[in-house]
TORSEGU-488346 format. One line per 5 residues: number of its first residue (from 1); their letters; for each residue z, y, x of N, C-alpha, C, O, CB. Coordinates in nm, 2 decimals. Atoms other than C-alpha are relative to their C-alpha. Glycine has a CB too. Layout:
NUM = A = Z/Y/X/Z/Y/X/Z/Y/X/Z/Y/X/Z/Y/X; ...
//
This chain:
1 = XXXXX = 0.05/-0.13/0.00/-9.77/8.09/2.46/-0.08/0.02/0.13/-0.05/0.01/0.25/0.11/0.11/-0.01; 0.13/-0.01/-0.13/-10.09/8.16/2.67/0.10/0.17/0.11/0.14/0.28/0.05/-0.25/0.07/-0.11; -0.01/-0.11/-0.09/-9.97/8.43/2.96/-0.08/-0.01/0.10/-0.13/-0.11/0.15/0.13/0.03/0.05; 0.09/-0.01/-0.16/-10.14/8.57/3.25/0.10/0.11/0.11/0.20/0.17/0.05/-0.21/0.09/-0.03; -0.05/-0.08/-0.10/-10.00/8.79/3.58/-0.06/0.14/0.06/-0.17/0.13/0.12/0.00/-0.08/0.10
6 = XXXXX = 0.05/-0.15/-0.06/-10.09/9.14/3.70/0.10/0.01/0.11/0.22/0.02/0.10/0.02/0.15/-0.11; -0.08/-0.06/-0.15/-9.97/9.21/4.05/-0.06/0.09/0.08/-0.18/0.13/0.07/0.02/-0.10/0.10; 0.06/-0.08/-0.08/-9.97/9.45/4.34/0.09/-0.01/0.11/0.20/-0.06/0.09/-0.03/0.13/-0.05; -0.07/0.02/-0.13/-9.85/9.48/4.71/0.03/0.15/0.09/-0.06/0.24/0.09/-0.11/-0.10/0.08; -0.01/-0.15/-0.06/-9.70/9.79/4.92/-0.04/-0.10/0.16/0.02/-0.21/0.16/0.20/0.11/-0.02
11 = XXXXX = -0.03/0.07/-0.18/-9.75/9.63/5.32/-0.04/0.12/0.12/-0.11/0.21/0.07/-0.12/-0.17/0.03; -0.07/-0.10/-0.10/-9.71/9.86/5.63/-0.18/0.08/0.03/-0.29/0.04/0.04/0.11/-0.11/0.18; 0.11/-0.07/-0.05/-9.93/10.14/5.72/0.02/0.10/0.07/0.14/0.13/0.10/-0.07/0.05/-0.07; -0.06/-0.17/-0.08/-9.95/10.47/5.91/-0.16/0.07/-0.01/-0.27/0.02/-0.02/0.08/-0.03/0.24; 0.08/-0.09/0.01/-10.14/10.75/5.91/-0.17/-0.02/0.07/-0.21/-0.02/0.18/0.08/0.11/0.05
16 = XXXXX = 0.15/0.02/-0.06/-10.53/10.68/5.92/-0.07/-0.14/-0.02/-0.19/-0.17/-0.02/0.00/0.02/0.15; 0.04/0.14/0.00/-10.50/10.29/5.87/-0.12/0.02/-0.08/-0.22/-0.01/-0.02/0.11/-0.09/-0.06; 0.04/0.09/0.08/-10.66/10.28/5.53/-0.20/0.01/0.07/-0.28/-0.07/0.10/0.05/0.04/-0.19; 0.15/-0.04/-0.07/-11.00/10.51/5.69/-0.05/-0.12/0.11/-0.17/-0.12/0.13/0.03/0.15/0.10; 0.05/0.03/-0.14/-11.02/10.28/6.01/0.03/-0.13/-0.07/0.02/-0.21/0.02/0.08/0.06/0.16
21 = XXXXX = 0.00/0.11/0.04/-10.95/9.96/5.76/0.11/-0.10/0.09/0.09/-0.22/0.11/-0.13/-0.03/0.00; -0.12/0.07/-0.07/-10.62/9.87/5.97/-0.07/-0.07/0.12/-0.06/-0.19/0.15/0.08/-0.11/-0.10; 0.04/0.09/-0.15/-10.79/9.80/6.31/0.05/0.08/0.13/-0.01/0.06/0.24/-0.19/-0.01/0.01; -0.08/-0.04/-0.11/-10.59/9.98/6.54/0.05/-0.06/0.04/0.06/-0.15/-0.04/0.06/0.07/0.01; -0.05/0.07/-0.05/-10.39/9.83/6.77/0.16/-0.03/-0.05/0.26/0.04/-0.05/-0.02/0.04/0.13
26 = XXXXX = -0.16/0.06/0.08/-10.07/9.58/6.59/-0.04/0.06/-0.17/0.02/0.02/-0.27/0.20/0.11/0.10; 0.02/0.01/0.18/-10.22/9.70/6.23/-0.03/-0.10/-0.08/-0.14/-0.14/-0.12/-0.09/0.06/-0.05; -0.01/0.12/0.13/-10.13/9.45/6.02/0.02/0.07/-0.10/0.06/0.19/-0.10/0.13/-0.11/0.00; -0.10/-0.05/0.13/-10.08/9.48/5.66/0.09/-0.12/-0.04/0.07/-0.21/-0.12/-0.08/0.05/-0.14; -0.12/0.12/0.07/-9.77/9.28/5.66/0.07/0.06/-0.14/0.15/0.15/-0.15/0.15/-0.02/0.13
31 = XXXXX = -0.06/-0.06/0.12/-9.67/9.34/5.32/0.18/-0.01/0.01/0.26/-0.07/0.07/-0.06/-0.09/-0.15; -0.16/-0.07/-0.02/-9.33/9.51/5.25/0.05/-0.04/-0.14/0.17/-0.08/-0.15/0.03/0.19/0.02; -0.04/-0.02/0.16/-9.30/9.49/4.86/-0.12/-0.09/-0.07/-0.24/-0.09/-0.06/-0.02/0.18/-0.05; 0.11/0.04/0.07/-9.45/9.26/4.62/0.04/0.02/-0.17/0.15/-0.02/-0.20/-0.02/-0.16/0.04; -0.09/0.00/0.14/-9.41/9.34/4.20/-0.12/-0.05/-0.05/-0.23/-0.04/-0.01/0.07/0.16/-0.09
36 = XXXXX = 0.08/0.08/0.10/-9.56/9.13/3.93/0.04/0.01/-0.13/0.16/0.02/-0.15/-0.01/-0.13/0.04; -0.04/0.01/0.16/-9.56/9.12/3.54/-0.10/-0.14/-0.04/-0.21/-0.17/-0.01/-0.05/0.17/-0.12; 0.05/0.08/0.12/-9.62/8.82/3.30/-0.02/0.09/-0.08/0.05/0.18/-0.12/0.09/-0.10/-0.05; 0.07/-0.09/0.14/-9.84/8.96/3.03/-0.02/-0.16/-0.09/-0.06/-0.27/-0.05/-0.20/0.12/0.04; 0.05/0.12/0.08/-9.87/8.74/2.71/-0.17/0.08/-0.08/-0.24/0.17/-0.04/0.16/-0.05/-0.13
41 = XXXXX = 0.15/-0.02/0.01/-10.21/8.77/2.52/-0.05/0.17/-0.08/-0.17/0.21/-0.08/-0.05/-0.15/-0.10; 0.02/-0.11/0.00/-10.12/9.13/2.38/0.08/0.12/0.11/0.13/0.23/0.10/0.02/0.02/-0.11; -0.04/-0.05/-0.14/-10.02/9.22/2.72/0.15/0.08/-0.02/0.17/0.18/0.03/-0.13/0.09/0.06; -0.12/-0.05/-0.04/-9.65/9.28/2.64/0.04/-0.03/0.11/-0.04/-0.11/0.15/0.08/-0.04/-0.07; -0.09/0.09/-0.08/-9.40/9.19/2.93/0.03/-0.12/0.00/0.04/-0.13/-0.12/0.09/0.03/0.01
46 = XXXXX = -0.09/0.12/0.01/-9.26/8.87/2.94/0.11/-0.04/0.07/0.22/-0.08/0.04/-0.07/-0.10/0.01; -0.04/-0.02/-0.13/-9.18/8.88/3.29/0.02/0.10/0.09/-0.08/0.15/0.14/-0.05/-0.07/0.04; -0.02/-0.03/-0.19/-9.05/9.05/3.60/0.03/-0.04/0.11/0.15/-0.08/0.13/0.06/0.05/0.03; -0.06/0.04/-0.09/-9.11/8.98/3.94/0.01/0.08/0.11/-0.10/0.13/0.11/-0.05/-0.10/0.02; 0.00/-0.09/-0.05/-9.02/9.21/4.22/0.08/-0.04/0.12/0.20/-0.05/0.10/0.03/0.10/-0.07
51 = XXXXX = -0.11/0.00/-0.13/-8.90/9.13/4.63/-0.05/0.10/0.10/-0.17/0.13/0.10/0.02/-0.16/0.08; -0.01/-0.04/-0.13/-8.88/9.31/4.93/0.01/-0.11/0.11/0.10/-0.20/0.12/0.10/0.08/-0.01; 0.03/0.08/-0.10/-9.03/9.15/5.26/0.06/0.05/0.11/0.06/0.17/0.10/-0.12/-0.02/0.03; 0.01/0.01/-0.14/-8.94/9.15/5.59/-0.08/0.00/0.07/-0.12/-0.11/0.10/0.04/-0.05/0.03; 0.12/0.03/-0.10/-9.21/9.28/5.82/0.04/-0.07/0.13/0.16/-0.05/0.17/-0.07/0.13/0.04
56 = XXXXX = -0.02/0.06/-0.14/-9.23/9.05/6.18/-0.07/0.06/0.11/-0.02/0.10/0.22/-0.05/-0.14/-0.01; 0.04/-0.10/-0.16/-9.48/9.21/6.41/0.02/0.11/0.02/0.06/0.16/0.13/-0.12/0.01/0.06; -0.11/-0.17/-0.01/-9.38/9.59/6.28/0.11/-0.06/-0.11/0.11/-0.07/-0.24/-0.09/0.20/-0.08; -0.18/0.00/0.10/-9.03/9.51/6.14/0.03/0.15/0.00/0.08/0.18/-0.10/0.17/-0.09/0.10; -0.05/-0.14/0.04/-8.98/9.89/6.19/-0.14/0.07/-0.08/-0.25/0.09/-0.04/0.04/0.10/0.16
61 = XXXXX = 0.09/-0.07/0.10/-9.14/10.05/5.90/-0.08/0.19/0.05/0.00/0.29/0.04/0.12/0.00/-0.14; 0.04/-0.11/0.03/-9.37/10.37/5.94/0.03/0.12/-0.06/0.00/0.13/-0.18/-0.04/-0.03/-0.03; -0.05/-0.08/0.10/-9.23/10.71/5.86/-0.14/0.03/-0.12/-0.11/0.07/-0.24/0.06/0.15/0.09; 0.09/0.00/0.10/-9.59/10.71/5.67/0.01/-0.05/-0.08/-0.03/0.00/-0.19/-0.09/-0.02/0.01; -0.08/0.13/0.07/-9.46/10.42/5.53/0.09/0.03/-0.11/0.07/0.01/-0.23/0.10/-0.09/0.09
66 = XXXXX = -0.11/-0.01/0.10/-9.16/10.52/5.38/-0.04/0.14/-0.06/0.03/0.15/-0.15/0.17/-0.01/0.06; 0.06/-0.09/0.06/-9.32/10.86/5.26/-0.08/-0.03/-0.09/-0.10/0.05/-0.19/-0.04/0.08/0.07; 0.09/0.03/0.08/-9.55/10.70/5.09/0.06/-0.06/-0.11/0.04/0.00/-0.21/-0.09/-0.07/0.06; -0.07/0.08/0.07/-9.36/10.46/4.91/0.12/0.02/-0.09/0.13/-0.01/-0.21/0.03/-0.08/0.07; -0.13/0.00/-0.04/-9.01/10.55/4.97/0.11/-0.09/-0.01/0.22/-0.07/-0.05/0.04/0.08/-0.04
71 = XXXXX = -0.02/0.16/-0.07/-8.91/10.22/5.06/0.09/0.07/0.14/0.05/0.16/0.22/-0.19/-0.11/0.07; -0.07/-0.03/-0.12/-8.66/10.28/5.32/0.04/-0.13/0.11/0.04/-0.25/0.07/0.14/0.07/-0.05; 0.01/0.15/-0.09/-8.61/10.04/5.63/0.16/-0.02/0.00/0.17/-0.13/0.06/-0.08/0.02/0.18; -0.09/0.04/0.03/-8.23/10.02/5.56/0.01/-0.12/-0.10/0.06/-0.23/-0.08/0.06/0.09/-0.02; 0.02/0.08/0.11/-8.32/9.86/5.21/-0.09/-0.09/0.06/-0.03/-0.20/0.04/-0.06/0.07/-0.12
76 = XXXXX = 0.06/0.08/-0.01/-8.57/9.67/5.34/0.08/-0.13/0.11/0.07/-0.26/0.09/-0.13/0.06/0.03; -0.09/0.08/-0.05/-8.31/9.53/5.62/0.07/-0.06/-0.04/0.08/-0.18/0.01/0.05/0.03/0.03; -0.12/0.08/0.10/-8.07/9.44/5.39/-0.06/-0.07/-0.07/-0.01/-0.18/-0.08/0.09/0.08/-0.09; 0.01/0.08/0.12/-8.25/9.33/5.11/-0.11/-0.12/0.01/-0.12/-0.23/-0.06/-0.04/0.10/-0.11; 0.15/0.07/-0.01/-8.60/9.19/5.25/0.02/-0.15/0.01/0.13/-0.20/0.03/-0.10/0.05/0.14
81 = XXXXX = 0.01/0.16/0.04/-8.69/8.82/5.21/-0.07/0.01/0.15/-0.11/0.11/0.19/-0.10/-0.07/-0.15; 0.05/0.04/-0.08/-8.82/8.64/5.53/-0.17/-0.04/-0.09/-0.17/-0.09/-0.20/0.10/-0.12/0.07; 0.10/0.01/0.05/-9.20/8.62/5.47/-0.05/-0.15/-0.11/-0.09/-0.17/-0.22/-0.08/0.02/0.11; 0.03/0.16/0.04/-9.25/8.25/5.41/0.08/0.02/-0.11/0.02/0.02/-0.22/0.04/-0.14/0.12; -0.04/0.03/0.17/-8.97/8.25/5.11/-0.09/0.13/-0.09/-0.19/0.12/-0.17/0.21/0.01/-0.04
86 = XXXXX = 0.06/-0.08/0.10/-9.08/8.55/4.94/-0.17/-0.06/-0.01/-0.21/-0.10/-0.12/0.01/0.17/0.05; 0.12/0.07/0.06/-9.46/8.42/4.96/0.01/-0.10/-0.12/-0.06/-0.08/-0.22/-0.07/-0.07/0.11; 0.00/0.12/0.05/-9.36/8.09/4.79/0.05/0.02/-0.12/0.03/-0.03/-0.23/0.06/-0.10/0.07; -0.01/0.01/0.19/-9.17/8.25/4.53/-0.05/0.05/-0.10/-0.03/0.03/-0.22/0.10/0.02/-0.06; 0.11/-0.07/0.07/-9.44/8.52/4.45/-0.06/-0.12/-0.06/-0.05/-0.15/-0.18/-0.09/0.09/0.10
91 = XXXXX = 0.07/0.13/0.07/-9.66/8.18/4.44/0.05/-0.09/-0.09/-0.02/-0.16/-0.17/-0.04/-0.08/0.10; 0.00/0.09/0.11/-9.48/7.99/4.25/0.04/0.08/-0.15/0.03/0.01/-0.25/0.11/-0.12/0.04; 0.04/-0.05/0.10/-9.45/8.27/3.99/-0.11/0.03/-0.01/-0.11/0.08/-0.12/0.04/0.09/-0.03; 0.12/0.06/0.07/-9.80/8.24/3.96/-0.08/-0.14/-0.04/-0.18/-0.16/-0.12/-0.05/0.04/0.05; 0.05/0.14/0.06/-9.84/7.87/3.96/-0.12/-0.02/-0.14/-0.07/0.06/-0.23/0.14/-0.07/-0.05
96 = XXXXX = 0.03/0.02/0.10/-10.07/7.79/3.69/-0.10/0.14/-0.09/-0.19/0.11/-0.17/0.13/-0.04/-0.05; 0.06/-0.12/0.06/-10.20/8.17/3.58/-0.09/0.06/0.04/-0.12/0.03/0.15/0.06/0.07/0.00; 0.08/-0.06/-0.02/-10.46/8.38/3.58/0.04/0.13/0.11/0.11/0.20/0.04/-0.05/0.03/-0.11; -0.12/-0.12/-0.07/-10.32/8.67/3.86/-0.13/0.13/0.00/-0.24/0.11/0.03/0.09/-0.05/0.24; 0.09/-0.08/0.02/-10.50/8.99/3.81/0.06/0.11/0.14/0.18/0.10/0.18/-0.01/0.07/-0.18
101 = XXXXX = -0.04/-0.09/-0.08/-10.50/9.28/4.09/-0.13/0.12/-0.02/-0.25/0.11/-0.06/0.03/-0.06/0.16; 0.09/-0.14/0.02/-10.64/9.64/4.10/-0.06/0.03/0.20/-0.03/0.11/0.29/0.14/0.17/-0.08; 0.00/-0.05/-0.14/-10.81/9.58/4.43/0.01/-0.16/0.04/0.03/-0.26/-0.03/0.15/0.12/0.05; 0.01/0.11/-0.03/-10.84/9.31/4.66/0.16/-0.09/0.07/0.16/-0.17/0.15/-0.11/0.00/0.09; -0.10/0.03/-0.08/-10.49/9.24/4.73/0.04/-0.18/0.01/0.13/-0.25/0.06/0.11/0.08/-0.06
106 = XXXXX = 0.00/0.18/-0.05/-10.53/8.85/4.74/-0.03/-0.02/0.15/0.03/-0.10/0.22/-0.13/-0.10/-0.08; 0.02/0.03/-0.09/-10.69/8.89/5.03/0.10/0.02/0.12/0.08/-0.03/0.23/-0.09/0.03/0.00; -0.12/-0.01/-0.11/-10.36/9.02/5.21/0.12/-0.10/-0.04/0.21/-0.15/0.04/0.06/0.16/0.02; -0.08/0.14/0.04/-10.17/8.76/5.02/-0.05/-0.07/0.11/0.03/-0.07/0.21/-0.05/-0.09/-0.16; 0.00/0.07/-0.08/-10.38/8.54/5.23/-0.02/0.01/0.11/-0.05/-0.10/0.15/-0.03/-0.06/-0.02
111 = XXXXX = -0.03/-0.08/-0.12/-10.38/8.71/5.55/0.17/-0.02/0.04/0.21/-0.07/0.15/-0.03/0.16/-0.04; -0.18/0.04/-0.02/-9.96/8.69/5.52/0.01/-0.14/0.01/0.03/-0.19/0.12/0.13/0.05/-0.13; 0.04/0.14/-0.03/-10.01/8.33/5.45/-0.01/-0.07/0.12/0.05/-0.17/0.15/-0.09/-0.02/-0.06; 0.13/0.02/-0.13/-10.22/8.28/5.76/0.14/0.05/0.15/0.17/-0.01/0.25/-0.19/0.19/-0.03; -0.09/0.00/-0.10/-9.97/8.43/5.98/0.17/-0.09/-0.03/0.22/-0.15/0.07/0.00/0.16/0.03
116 = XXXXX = -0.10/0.04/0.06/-9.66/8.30/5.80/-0.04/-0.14/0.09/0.01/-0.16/0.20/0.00/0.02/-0.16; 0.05/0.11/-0.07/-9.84/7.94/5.90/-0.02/-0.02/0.16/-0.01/-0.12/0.22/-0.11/0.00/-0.03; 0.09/0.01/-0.11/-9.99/8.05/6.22/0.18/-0.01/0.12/0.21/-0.04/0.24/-0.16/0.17/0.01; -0.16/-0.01/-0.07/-9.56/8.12/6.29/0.08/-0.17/-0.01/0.20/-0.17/0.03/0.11/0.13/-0.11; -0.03/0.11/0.04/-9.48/7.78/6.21/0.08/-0.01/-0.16/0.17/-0.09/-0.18/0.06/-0.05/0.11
121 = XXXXX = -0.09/-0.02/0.10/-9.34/7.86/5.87/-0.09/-0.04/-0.12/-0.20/-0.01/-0.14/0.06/0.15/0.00; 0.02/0.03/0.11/-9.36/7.69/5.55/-0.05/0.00/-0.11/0.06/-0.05/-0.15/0.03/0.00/-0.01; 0.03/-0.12/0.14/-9.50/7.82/5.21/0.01/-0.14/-0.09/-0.07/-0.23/-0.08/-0.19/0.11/-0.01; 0.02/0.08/0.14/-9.39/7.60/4.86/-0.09/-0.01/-0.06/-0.14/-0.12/-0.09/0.07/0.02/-0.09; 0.12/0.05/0.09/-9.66/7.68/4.69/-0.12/0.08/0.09/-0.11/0.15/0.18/0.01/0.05/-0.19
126 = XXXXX = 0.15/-0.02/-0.05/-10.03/7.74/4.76/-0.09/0.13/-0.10/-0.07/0.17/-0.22/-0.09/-0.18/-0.01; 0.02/-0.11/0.08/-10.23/8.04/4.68/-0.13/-0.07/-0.15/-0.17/-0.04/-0.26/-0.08/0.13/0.14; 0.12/0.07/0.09/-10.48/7.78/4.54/0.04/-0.06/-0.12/-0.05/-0.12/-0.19/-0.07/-0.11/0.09; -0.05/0.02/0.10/-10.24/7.70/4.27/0.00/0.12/-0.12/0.09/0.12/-0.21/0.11/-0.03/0.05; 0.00/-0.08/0.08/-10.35/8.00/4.07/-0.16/0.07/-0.03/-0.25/0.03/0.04/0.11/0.10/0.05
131 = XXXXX = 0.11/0.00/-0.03/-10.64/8.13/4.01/-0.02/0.23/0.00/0.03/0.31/-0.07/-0.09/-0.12/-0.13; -0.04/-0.17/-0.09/-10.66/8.54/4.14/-0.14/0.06/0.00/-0.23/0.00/0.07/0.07/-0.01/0.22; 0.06/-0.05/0.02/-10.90/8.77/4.04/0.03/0.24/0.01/0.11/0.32/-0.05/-0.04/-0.10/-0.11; 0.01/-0.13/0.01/-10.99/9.16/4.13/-0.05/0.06/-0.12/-0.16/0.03/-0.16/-0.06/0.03/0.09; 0.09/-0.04/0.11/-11.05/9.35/3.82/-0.05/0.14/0.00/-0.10/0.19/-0.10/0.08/-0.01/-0.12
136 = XXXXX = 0.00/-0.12/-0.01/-11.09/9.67/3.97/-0.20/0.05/-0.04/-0.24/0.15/-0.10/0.08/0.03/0.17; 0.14/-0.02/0.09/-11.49/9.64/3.92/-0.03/0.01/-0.18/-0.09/0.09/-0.25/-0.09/-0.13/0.03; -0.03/0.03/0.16/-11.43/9.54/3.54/0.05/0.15/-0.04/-0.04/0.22/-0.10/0.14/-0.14/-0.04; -0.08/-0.08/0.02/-11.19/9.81/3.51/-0.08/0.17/0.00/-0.08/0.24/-0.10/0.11/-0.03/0.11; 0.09/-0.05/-0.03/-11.43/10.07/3.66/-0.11/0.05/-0.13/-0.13/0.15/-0.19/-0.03/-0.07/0.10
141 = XXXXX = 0.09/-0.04/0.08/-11.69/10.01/3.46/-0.01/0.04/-0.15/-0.07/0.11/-0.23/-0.07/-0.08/0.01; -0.07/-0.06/0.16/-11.51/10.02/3.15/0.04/0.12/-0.01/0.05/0.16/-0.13/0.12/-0.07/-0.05; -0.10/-0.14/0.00/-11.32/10.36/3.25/-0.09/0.04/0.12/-0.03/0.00/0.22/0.19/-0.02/0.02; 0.03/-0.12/-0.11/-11.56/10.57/3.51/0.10/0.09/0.05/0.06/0.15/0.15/-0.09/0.10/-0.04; -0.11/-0.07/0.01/-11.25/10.75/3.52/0.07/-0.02/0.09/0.11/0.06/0.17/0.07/0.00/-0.10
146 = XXXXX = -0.09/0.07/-0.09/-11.05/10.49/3.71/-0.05/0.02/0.12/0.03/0.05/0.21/0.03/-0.14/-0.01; 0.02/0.03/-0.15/-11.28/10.46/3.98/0.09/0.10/0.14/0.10/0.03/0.23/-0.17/0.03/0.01; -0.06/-0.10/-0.10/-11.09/10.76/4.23/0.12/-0.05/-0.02/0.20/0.02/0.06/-0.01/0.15/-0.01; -0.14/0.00/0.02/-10.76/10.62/4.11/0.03/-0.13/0.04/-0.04/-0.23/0.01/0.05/0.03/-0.15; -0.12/0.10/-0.01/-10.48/10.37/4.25/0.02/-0.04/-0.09/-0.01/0.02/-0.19/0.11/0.04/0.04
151 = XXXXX = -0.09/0.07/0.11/-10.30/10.13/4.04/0.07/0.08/-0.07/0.06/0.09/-0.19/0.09/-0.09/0.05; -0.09/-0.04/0.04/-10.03/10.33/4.03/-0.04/0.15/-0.08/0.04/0.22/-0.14/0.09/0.00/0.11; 0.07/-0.12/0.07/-10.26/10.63/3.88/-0.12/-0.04/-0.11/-0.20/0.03/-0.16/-0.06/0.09/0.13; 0.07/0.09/0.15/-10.43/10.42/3.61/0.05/0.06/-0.11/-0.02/0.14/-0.17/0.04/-0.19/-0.03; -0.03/-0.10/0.13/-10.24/10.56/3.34/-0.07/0.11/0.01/-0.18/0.11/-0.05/0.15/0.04/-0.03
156 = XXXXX = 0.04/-0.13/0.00/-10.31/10.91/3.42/-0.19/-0.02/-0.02/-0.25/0.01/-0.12/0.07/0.09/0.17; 0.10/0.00/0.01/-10.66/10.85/3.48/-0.08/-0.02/-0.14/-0.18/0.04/-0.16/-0.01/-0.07/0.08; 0.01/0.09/0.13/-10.69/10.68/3.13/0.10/0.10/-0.07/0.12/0.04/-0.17/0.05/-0.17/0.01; -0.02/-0.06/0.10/-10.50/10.98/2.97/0.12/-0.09/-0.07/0.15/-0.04/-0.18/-0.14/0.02/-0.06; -0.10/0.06/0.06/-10.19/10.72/2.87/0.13/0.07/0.04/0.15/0.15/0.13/-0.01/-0.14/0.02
161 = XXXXX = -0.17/-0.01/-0.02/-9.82/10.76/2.87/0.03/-0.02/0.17/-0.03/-0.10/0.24/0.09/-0.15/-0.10; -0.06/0.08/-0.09/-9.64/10.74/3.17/0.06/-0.13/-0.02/0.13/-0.13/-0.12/0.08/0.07/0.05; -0.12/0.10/0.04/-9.47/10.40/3.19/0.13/-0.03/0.05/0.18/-0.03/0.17/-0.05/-0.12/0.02; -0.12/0.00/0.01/-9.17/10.36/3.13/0.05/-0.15/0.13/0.05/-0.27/0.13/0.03/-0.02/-0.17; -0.03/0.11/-0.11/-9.05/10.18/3.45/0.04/0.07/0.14/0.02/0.19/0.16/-0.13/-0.10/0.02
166 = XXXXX = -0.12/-0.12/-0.06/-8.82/10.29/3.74/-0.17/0.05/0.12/-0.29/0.03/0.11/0.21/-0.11/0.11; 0.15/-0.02/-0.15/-9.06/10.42/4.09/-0.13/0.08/-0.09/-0.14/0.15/-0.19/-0.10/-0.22/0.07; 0.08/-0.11/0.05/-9.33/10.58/4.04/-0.12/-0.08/0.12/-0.12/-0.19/0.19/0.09/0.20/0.03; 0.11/0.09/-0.11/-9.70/10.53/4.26/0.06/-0.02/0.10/0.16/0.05/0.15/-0.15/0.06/0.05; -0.01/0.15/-0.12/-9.69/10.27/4.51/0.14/-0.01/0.01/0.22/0.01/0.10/-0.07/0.03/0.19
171 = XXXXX = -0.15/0.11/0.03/-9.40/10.13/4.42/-0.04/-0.10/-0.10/-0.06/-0.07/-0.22/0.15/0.08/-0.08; 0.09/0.09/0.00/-9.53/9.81/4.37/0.01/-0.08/-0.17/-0.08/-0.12/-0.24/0.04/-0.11/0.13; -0.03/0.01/0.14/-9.37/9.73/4.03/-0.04/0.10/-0.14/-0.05/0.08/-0.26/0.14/0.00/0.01; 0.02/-0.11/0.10/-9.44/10.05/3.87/-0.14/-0.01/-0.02/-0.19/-0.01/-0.14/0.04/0.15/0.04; 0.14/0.00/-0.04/-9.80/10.03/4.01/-0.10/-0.11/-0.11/-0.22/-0.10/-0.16/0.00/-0.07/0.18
176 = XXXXX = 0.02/0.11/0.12/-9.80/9.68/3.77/0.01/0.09/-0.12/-0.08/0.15/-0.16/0.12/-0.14/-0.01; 0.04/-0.09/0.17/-9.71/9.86/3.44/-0.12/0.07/0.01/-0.22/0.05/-0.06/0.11/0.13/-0.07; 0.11/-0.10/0.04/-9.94/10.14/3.53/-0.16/-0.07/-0.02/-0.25/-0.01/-0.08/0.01/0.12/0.12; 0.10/0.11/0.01/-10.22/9.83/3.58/0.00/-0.07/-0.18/-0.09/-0.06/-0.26/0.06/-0.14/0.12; -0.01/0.06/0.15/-10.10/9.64/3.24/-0.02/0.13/-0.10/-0.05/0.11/-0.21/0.15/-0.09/-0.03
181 = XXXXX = 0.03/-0.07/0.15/-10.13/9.95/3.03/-0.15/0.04/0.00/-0.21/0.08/-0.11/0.10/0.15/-0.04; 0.17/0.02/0.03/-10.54/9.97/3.15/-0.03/-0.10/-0.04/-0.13/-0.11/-0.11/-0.11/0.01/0.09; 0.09/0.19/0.07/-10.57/9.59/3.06/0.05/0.03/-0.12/0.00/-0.05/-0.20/0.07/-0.19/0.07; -0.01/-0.02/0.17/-10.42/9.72/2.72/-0.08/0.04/-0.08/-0.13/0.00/-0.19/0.08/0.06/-0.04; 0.09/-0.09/0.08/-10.62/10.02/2.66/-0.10/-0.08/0.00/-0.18/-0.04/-0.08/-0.04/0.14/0.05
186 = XXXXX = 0.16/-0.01/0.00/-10.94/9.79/2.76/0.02/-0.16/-0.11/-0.07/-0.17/-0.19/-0.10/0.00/0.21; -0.09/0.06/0.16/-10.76/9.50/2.49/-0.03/0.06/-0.08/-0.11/0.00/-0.16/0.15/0.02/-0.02; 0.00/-0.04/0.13/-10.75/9.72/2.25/-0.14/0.13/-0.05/-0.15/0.20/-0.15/0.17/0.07/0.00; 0.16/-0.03/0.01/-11.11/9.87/2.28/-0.09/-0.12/-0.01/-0.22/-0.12/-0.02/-0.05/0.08/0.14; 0.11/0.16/0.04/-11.24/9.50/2.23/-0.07/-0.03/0.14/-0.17/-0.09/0.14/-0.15/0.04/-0.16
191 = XXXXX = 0.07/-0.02/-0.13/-11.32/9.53/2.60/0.07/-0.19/0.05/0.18/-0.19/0.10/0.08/0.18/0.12; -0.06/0.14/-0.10/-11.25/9.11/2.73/-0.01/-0.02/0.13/-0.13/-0.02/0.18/-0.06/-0.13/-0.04; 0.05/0.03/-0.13/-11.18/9.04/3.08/-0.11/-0.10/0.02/-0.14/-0.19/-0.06/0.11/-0.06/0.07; 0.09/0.11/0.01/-11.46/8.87/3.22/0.04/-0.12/0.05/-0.05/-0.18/0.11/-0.12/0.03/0.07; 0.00/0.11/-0.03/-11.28/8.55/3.29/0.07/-0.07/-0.14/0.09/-0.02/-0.25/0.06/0.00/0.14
196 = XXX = -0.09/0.05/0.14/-11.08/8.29/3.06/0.08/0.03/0.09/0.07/0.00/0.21/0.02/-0.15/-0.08; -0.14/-0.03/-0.04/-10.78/8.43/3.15/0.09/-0.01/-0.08/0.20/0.03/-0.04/0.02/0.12/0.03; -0.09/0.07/0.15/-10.61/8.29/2.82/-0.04/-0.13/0.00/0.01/-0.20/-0.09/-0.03/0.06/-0.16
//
């Protein structure tokens, strides 16, 4: 069965980052949260994937941060992955697939990568084991609508259902359904991604 991946990323911010493109002093976007879905070729589920990171140069999360999200830095204490495994096992649930994002979030994939490395730390798999495309142009042009909207505000924008899934925007899992049900509506308008992604 042909499948492909829709993902998205929460990673650390504070008030003003996204305006000033995270160039203040220690703005990283170490990501905090990564959620992903396997879609098969009528973009049901197949899959869920969903961890919590551990940030390293801000380990203390942003009250902007957790307002935004609500991601709390207890949960993330307790539960978060050290960067290097969680990268490898995001990557190796994509091994092989097409990985779709609303937005360029590959490029902080490999940004974490980069420091993850630059720490001396490991990564199983490679980002180059997948092949990772932004669809947020595609998406756009197909729906004028989307353009002002988040992932996690794709449904609304598009007039669909809420989806059924726990969180709500930027909560990185929810942010995926609300992604897979525009790659449905634009599915089921005869709209084809522009890549082989099957």
């Amino acid at each position: 069965m042909a499948t492909f991946v829709v993902f998205d990323l929460e990673f650390t911010t504070w008030p003003g980052a996204v305006e000033q493109d995270w160039s203040g002093p220690g703005q990283l976007r170490e990501i905090v949260q990564i959620g992903a879905l396997r879609l098969d070729a009528e973009c049901a589920v197949v899959e869920e994937y969903e961890a919590l990171v551990r940030p390293v140069t801000n380990p203390q999360l942003s009250p902007f941060f957790t307002e935004l999200t609500g991601i709390e830095q207890e949960t993330v204490d307790r539960d978060g992955l050290a960067p290097a495994e969680a990268l490898s096992d995001f990557l190796g649930f994509c091994r092989g697939q097409s990985v779709l994002s609303y937005g360029n979030d590959m490029v902080v994939l490999g940004e974490n990568a980069a420091w993850a490395r630059a720490r001396g730390e490991q990564l199983k798999n490679s980002l180059l084991d997948a092949a990772f495309l932004n669809i947020r142009p595609w998406l756009n042009t197909l729906a004028p609508a989307t353009r002002p909207a988040n992932s996690g505000r794709l449904w609304e924008a598009l007039g669909l259902e809420r989806p059924v899934a726990a969180g709500g925007e930027h909560s990185a899992l929810f942010d995926c359904y609300s992604l897979a049900a525009a790659v449905r509506k634009g599915g089921a308008e005869g709209r084809e991604l522009p890549v082989g992604w099957l």
